[in-house]
BAMAR-908325 format. One record per residue: x negated, y negated, z negated of N, C-alpha, C in turn; residue number from 1. Coordinates in steps of 0.2 Angstrom, whole numbers. Each point is the difference from the previous one (the first is absolute). Layout:
BEGIN
X_Y_Z_X_Y_Z_X_Y_Z_NUM
...
END
This chain:
BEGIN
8_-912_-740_-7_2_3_-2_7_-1_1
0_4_4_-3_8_-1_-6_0_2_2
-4_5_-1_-5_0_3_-2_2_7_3
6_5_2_0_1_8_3_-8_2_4
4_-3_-2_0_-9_3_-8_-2_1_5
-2_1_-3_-8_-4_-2_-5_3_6_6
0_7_2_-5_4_3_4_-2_7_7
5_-3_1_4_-2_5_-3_-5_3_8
1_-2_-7_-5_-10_3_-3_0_1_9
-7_4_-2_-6_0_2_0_2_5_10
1_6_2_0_4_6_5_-5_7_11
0_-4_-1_5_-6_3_-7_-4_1_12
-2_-4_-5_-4_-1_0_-8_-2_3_13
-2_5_4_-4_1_3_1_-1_7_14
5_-4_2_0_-2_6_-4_-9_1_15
-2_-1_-7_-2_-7_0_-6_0_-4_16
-4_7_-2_-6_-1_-4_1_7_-5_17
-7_2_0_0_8_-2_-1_-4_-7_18
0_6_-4_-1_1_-8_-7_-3_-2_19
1_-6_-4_-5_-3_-4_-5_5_-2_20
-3_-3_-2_-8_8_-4_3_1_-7_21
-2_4_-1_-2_2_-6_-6_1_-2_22
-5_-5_-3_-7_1_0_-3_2_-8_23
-4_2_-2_-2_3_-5_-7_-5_1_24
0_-6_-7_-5_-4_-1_-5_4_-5_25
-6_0_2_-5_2_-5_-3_-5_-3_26
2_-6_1_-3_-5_-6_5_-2_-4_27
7_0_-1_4_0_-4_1_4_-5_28
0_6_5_-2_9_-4_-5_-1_-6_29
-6_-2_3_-7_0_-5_2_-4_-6_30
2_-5_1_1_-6_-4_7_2_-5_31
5_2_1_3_1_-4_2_9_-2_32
-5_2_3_-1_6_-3_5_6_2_33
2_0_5_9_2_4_-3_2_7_34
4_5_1_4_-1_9_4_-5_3_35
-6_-6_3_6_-6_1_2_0_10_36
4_-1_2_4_2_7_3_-6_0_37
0_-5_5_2_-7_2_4_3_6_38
10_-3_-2_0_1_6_3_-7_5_39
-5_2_5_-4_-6_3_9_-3_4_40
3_-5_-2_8_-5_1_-4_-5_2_41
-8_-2_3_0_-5_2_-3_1_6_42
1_7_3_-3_1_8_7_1_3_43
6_-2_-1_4_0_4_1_-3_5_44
3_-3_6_-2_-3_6_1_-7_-4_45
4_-1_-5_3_-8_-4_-7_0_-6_46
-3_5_-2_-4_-1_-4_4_1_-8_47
8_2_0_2_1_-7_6_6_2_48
2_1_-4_4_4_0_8_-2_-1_49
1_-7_1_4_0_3_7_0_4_50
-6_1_8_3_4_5_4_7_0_51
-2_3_-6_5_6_0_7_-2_-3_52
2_-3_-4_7_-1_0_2_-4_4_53
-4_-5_3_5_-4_7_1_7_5_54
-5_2_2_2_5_3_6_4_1_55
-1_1_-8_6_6_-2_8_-4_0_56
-3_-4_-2_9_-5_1_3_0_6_57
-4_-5_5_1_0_7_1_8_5_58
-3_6_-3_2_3_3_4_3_-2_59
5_1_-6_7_1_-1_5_-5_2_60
-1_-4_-1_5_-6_5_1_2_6_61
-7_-1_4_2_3_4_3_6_3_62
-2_5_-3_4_6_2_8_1_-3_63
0_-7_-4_7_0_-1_4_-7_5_64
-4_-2_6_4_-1_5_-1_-6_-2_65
-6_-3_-5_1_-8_-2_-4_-4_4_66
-3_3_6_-6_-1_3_0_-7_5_67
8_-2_1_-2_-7_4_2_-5_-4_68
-2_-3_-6_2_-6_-6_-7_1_-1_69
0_-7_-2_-7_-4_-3_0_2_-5_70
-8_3_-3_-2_2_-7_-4_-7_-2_71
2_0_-7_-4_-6_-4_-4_3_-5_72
-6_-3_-2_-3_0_-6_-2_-8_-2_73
-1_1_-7_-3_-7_-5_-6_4_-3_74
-5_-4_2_-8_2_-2_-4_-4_5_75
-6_-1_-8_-6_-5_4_-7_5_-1_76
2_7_1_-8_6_-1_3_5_5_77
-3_8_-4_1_4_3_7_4_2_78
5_-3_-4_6_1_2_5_-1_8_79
-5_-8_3_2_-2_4_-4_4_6_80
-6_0_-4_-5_4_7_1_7_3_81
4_3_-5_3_7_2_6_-2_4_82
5_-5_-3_6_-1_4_0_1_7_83
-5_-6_1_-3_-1_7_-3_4_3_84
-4_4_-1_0_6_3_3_5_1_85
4_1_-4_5_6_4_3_-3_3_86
3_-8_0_5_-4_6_0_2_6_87
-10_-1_1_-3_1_5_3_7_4_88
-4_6_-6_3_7_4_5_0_1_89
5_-1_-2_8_0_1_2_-3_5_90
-3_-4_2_3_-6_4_5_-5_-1_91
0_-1_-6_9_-4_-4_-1_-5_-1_92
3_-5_-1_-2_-8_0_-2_0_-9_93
-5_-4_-1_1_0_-9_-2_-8_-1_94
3_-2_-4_-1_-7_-4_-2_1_-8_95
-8_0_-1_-4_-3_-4_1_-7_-6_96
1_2_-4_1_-6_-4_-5_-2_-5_97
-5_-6_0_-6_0_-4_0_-7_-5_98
0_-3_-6_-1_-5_-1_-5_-2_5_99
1_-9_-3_-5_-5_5_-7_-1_-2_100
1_3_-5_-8_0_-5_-3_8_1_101
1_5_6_-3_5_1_-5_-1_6_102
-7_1_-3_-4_-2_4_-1_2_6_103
-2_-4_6_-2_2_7_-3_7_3_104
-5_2_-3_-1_7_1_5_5_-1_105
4_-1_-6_4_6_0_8_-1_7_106
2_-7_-1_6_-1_7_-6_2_6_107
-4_1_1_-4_0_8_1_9_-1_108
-4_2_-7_0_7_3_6_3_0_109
7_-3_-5_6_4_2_3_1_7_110
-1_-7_5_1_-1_6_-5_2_4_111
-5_4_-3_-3_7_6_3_4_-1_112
4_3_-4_1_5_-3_6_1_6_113
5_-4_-2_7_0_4_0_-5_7_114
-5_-2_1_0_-4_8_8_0_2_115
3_-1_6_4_-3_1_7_0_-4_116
0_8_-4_5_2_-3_2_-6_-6_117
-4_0_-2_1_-6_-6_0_-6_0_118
4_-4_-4_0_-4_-2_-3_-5_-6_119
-4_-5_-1_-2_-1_-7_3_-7_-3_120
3_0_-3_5_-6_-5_-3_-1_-5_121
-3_-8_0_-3_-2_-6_5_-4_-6_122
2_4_-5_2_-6_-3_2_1_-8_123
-1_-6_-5_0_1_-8_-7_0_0_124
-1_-4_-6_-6_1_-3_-2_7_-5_125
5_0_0_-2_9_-6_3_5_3_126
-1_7_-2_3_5_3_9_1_-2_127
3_0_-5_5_-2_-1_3_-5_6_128
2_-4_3_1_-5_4_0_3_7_129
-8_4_1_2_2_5_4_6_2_130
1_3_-5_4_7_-1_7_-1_0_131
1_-7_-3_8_-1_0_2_-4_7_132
-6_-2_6_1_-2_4_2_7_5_133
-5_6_-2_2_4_6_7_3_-2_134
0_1_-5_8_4_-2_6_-4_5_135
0_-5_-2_3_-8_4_-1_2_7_136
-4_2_4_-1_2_7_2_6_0_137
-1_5_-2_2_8_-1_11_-3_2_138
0_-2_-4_8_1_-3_5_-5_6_139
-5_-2_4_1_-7_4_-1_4_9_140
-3_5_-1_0_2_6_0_9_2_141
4_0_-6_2_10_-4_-7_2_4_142
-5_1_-3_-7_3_2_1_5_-7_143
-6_2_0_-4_5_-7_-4_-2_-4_144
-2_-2_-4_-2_-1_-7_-5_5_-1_145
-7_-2_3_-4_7_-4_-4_-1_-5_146
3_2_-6_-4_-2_-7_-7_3_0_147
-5_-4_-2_-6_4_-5_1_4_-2_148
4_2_-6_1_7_-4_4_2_-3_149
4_-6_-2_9_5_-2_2_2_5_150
0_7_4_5_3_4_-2_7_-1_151
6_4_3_-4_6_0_-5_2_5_152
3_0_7_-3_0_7_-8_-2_-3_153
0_-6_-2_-10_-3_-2_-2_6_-4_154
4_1_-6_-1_3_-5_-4_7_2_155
4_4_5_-1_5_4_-6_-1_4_156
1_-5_4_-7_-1_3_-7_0_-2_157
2_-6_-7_-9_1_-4_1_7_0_158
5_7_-4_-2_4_-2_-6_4_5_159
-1_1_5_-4_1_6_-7_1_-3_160
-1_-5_-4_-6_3_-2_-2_5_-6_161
6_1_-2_-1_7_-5_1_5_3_162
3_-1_6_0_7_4_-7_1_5_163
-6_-6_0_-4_1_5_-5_3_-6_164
0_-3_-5_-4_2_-6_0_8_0_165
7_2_-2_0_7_-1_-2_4_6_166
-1_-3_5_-2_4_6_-7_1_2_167
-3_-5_-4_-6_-3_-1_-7_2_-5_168
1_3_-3_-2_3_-8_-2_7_1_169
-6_-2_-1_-3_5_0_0_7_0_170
0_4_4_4_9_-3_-3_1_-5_171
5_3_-6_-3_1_-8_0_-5_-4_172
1_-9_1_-2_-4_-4_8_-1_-3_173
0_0_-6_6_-4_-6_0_-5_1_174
5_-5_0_0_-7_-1_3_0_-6_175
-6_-6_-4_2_0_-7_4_-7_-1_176
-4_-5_3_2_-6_0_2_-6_7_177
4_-3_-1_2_-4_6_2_-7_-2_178
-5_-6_2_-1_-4_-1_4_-3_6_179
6_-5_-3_3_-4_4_2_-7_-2_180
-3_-4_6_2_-7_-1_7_-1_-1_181
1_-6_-3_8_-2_0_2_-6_1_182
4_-3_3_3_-7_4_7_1_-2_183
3_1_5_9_-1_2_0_7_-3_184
-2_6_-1_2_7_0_1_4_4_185
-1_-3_7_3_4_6_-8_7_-1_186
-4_-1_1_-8_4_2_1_6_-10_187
2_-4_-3_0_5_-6_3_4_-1_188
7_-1_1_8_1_0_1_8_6_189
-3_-1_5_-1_4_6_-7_4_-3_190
-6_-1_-1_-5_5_-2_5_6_-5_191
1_-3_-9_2_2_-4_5_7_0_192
6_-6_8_4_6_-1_-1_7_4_193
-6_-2_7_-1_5_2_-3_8_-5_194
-5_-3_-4_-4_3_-3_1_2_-7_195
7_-4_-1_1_2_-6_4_9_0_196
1_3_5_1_9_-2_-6_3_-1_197
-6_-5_0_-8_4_1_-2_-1_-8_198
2_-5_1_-6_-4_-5_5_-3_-7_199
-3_0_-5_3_-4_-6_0_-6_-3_200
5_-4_1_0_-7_-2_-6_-3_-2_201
-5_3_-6_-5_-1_-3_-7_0_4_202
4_3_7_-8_1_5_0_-7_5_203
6_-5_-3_0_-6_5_-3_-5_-3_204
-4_-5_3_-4_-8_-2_2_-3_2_205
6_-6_-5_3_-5_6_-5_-6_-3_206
-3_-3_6_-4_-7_0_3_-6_2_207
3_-6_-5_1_-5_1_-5_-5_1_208
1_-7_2_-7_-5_-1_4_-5_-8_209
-4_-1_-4_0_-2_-7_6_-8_1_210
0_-2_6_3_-7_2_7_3_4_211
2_6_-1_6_0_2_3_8_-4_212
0_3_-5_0_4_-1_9_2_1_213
4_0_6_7_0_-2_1_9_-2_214
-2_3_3_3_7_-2_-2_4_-6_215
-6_-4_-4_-1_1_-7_4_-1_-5_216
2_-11_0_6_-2_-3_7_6_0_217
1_-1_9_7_3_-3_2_9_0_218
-7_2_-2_-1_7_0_2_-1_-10_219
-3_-6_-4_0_-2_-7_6_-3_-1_220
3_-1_5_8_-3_-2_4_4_2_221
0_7_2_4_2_3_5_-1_5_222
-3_-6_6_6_-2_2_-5_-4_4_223
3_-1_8_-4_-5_4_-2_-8_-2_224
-5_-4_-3_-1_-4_0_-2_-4_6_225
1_-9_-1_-5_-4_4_-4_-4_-2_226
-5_1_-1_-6_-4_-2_1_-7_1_227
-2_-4_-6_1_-6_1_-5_-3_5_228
-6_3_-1_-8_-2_4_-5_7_3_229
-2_-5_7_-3_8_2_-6_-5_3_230
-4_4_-2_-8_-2_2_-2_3_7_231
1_-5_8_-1_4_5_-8_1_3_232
-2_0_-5_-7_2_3_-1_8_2_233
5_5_-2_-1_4_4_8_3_5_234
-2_-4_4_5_0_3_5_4_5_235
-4_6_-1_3_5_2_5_3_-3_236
-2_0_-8_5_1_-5_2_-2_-6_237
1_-8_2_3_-5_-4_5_0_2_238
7_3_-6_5_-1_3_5_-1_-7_239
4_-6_0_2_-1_-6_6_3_-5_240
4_4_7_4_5_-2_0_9_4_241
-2_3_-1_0_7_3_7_1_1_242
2_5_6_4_1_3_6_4_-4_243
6_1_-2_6_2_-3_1_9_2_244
-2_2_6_0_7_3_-9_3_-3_245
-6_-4_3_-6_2_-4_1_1_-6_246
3_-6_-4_0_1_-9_4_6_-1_247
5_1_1_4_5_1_-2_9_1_248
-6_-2_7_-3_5_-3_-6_1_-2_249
-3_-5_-3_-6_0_-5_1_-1_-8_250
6_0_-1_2_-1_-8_-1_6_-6_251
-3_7_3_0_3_-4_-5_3_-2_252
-8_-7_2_-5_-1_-2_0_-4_-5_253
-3_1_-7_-3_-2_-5_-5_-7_3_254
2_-4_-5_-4_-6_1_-7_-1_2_255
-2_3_-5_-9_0_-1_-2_7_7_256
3_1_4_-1_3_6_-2_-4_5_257
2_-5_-2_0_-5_5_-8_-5_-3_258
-5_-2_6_-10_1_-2_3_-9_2_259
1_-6_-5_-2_-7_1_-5_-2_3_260
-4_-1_5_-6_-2_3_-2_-6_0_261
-5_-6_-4_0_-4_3_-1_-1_5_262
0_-6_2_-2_-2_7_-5_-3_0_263
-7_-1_-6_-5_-1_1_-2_8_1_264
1_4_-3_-1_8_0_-1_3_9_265
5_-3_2_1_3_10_-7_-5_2_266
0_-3_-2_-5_-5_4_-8_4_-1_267
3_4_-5_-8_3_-1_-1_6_5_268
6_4_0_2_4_4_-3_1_8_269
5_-9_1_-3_-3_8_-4_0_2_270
-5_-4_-6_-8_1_3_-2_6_-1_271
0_4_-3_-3_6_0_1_3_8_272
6_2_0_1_3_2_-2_-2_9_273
-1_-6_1_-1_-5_5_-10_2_1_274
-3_0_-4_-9_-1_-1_-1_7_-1_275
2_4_-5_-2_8_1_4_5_6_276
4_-1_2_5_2_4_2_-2_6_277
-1_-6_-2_1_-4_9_8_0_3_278
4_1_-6_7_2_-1_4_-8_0_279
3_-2_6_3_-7_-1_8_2_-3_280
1_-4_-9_6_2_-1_4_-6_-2_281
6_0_0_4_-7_-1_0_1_-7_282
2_-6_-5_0_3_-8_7_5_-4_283
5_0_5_5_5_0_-3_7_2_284
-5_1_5_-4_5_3_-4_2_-5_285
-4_-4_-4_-3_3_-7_2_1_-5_286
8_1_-1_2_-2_-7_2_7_-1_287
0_6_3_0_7_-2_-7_1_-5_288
-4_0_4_-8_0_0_-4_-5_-7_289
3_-3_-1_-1_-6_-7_4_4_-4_290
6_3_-1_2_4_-7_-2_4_0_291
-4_5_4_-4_5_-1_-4_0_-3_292
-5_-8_1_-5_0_-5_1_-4_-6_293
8_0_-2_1_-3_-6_3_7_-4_294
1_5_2_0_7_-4_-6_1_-4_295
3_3_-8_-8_3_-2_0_7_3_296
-9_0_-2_-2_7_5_2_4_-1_297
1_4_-6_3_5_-2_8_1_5_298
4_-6_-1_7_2_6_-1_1_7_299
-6_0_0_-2_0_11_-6_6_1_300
-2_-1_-3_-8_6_0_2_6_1_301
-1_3_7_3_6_1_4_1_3_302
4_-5_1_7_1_4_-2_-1_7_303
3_2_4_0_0_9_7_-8_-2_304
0_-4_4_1_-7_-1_2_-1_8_305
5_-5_2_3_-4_6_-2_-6_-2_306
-2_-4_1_3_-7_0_5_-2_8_307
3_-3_1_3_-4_4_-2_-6_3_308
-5_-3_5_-1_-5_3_4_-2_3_309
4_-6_-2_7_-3_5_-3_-4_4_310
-6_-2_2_1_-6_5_-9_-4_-1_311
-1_-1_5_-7_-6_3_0_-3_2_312
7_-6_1_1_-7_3_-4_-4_-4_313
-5_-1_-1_-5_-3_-5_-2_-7_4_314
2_-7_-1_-1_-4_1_-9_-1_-2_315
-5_-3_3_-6_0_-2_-2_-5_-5_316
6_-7_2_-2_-7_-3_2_2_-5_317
2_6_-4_2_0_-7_-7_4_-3_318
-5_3_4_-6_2_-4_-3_-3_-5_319
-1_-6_1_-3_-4_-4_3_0_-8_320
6_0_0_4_0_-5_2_8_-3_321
-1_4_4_-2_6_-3_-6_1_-1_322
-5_-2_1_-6_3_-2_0_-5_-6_323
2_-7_-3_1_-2_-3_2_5_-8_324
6_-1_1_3_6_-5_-1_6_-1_325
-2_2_5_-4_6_-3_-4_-1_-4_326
-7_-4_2_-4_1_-7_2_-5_-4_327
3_-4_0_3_0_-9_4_6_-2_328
4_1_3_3_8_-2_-7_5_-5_329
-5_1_4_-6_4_-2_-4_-2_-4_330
2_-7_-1_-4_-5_-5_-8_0_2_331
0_-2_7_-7_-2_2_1_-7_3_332
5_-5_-3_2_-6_1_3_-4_-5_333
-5_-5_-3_4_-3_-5_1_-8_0_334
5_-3_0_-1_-8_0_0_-3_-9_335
-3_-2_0_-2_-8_-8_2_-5_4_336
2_-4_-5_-1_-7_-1_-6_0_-5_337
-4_-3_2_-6_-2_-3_2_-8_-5_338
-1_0_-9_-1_-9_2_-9_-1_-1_339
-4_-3_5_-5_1_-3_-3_-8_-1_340
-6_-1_-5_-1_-8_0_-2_-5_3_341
2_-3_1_-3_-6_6_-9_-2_-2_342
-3_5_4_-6_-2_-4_-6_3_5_343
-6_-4_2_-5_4_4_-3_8_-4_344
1_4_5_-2_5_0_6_6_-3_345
7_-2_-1_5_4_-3_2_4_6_346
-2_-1_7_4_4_6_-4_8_-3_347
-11_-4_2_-1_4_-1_-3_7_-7_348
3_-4_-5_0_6_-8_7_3_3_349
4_-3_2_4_8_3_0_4_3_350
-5_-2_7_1_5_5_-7_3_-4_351
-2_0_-4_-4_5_-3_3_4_-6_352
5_0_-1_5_3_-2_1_9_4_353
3_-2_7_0_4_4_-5_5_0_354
3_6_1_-4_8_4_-4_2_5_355
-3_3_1_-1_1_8_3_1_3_356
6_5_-1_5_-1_6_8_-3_-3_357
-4_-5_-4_7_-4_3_-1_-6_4_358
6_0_3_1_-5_8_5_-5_-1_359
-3_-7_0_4_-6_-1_5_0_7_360
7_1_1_4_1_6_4_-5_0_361
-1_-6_-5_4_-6_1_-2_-4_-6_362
-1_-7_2_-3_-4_-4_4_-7_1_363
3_-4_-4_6_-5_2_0_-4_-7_364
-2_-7_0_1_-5_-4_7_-4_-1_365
3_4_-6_5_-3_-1_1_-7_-2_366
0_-2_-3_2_-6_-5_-7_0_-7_367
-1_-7_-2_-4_-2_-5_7_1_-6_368
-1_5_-5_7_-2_-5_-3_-2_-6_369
-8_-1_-1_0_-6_-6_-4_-6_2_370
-3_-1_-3_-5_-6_2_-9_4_0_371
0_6_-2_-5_4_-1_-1_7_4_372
5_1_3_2_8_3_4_-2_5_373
-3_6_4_7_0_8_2_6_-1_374
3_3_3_5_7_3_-2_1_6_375
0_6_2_-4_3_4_2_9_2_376
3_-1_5_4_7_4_-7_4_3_377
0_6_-3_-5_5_2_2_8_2_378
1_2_6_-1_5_2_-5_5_-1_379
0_6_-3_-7_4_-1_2_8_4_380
-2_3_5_-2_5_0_-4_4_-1_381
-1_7_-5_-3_5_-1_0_7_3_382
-4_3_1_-3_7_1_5_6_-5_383
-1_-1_-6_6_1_-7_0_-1_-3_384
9_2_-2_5_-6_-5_-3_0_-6_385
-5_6_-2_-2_0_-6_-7_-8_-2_386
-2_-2_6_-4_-6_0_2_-8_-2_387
7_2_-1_6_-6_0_-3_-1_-9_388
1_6_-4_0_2_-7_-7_-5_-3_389
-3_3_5_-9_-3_-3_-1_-7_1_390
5_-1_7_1_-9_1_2_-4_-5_391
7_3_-3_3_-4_-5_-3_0_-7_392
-3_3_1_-3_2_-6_-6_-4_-1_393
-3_-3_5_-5_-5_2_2_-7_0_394
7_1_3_3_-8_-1_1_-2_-7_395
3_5_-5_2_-3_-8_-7_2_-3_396
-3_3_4_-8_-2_-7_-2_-8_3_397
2_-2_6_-3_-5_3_4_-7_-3_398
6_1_-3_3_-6_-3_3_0_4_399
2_2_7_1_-2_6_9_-1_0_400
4_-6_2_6_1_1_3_3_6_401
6_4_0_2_3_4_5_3_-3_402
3_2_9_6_4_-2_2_4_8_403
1_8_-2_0_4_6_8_0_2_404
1_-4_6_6_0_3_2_4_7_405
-2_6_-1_1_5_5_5_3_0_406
3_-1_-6_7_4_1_5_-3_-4_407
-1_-7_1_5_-6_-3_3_-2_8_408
6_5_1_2_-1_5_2_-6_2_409
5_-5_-3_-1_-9_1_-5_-3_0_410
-5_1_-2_-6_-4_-1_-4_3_9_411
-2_7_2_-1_0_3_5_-1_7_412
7_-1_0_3_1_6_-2_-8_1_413
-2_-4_-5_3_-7_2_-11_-2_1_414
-2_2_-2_-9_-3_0_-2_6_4_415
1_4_1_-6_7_5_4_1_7_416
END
């Protein structure tokens, strides 16, 4: 990959969508103290930036005369949704491969994407299964294989947006810092190498989500690992082994380069960024944005700053569950067990306990566990976590038994 290859693609690329923004937030900026510039990967026509290395793939094949064989992919998100759009502009038949467990609105919006061009094949409960199933069809009817991110052509493709960035930038401004999500490698692997004659390794932010962290491990093992366990809650960039040609060329990043984000941390992100900004972003789509504000201020303060926005396919049914976690994340959310004594007037010397602004958000009778006390599941939201401090500090003058199960992850996966 050159960078005249890259200025190529892009320039290519304008026959299906101009250049994403490059916006300069001023609540970001205020907030952490920096020049921050979002570049906006979730106004593409697919809403990620996926589309560019399908694009780029499809149209080297193409022009290498590969143009009448069926293209496959395996994917239940954004990877499919670019597929199928470019199927579309090309005209080429493509066959879609998505587990049976990828929900309705994502198979409906693929299939506007690629209308007639496409195909959609439900099969396997997990995404392995259905991956070995399209390989099995690829090899069954000599078509194309277009991976998510081990390849170069994708690899090239993502780079697109280090070429829109630098074209982008303000006349006169330095870029100090470039926050970039990570998944497969492809979107990293492509910025990195563009940018890396400009810029210095130590001017790169690579963002994982805490429940998949593969190219931190095998950046620490010096060698591509596979995660035993990967947490898909952000499932843009859960990905249990990063790509062999990505790591490849991302190994010559030090570990600690690489920003862990929880994923209750994005969730806080999400709703920010959703209620102050009115910015709808997938949890992959925030996870640039969330390491940013996991740097201390001294490393950011001053700097002119990129974050990377991959993507808005934001299901809505999943708000709840991020507005959820976020404020535990923020500690304006705590759950007890309560044991309190079987006795008139015991509800109410507790809720006198409580502050002004604290807010009973769940109330649930467990079980009697002696013959004198029950258990008792309490939800509280507050104003600030600092009110949390005063609370418990109210329940042990009170005698009061309890135990704060907010981040007793078994206790809460199985009771909340």
């Amino acid at each position: 990959m050159t960078r005249n290859d890259v200025r190529a693609a892009a320039e290519a690329m304008r026959e299906i969508f101009p250049a994403t923004p490059l916006q300069f937030n001023e609540h970001l900026s205020a907030r952490l103290g920096a020049k921050v510039y979002l570049k906006r990967e979730d106004l593409t026509p697919v809403r990620s930036y996926k589309i560019r290395g399908a694009f780029n793939f499809f149209r080297k094949v193409i022009a290498a005369g590969g143009g009448n064989t069926t293209f496959v992919c395996a994917s239940a998100g954004n990877h499919a949704q670019g597929f199928a759009f470019v199927c579309r502009h090309f005209g080429v038949p493509g066959v879609v491969f998505m587990p049976v467990t990828t929900p309705q609105q994502k198979i409906d919006k693929t299939r506007i994407f690629g209308g007639e061009f496409i195909t959609i094949r439900l099969f396997g409960d997990i995404f392995d299964q259905c991956y070995a199933a399209a390989r099995e069809h690829v090899e069954a009817i000599g078509g194309h294989m277009v991976p998510p991110f081990d390849d170069a052509d994708i690899i090239e493709g993502q780079a697109t947006v280090a070429a829109e960035i630098e074209e982008q930038l303000p006349e006169g401004e330095t870029l100090d810092l470039v926050a970039i999500p990570v998944g497969g490698g492809g979107l990293s692997s492509g910025i990195t190498g563009y940018l890396s004659d400009t810029l210095r390794p130590e001017a790169f932010l690579l963002a994982e989500p805490a429940g998949a962290p593969s190219l931190r491990k095998s950046l620490e093992a010096g060698e591509v690992v596979t995660l035993a366990r990967v947490d898909n809650f952000v499932d843009g960039a859960a990905v249990a082994r990063i790509g062999d040609l990505n790591f490849a060329a991302l190994k010559h990043f030090a570990p600690e380069q690489v920003q862990v984000v929880p994923e209750n941390a994005i969730c806080v992100t999400i709703t920010d960024m959703l209620n102050i900004e009115g910015v709808v972003l997938e949890p992959a789509g925030a996870l640039s944005i969330a390491a940013l504000e996991l740097l201390p201020r001294e490393v950011i303060e001053g700097k002119t700053v990129v974050a990377i926005v991959t993507g808005g396919n934001f299901d809505f049914e999943r708000l709840p569950d991020v507005k959820e976690r976020a404020m535990r994340y923020a500690g304006l959310k705590k759950y007890f067990i309560l044991r309190l004594p079987q006795r008139p007037g015991a509800l109410r010397d507790f809720l006198n306990l409580l502050g002004p602004d604290d807010d009973i958000a769940r109330f649930e009778y467990l079980k009697k566990s002696a013959r004198n006390f029950g258990s008792i599941l309490i939800g509280i939201e507050t104003k600030d976590r600092r009110n949390f401090q005063e609370l418990v500090g109210r329940f042990e003058g009170a005698g009061l038994g309890f135990e704060d199960i907010t981040e007793n992850e078994i206790l809460a996966n199985l009771i909340i």
